[in-house]
N, C-alpha and C positions, 0 to 999 in steps of 0.2 A: 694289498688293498690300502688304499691312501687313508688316514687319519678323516674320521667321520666328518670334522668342523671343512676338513677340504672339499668334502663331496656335498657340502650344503650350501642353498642358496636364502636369500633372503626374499619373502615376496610379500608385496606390500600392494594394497588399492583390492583386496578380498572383499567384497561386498558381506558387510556385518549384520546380522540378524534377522536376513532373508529365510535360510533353512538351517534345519539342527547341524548342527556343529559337525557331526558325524558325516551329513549329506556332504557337508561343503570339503569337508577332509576328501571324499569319495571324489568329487571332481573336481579337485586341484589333483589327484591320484593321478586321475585320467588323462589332465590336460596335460602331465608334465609326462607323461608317459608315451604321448601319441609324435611318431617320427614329424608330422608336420609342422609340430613347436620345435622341434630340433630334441624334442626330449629322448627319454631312456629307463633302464627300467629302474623304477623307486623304490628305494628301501624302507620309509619313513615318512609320513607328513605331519607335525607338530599345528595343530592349528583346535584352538583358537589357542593364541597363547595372551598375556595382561595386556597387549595392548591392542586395542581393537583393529580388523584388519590387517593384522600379519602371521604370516605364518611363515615357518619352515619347512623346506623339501629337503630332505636327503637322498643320491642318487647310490647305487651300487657301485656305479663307476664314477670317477673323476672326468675324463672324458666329458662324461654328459654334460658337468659342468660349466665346462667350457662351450660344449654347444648350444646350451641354454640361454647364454650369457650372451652369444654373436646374434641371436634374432634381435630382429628389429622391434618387433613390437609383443606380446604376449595378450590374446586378448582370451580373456577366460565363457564359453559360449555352451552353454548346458538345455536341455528344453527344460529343465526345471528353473533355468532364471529367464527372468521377463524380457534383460536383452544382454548385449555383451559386456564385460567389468573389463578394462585393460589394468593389467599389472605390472608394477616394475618388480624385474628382478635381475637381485646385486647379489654380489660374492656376501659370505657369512666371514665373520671374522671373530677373531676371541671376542674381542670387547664388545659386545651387543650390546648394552644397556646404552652406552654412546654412542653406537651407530645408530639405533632407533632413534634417540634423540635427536640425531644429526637428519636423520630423515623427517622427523616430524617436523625441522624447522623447514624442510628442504619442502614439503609440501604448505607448509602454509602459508 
């Protein structure tokens, strides 16, 4: 089994404060789970974590990883949200604190 930080991905653009924290873990579960996202099966979702709208996936497999990372778009679509959130999602890497950073500038 590949080292945990390989088999995670970084997801960013989670719609913040719509449902309990709990909900929103349940269906990033879902979304990253179902073969249409190219997903696989999940061992972990880390959400909400200090910075608003992002969270962490971890997959069982590495694999999934990588087939996560080849879709084109990720677009997150629940009947409990009003409409659809698209997501980016990037490789996790040691240094989080500077990639987030790097993304927050990268979105603004």
């Amino acid at each position: 089994q590949a080292a945990k930080s390989a088999r995670t991905v970084v997801i960013t653009g989670v719609p913040d404060g719509l449902l309990h924290n709990d909900i929103m873990a349940d269906i990033l579960t879902i979304h990253f789970q179902m073969s249409k996202n190219n997903g696989g099966d999940v061992e972990e979702v880390v959400y909400p974590i200090r910075k608003k709208g992002v969270a962490f996936v971890t997959f069982e497999d590495q694999e999934v990883v990588e087939s996560v990372l080849k879709k084109d778009e990720h677009r997150l679509e629940d009947k409990r949200l009003s409409r659809y959130y698209p997501l980016k999602v990037t490789r996790y890497c040691e240094n989080v604190s500077s990639f987030i950073a790097y993304l927050v500038v990268l979105l603004l």
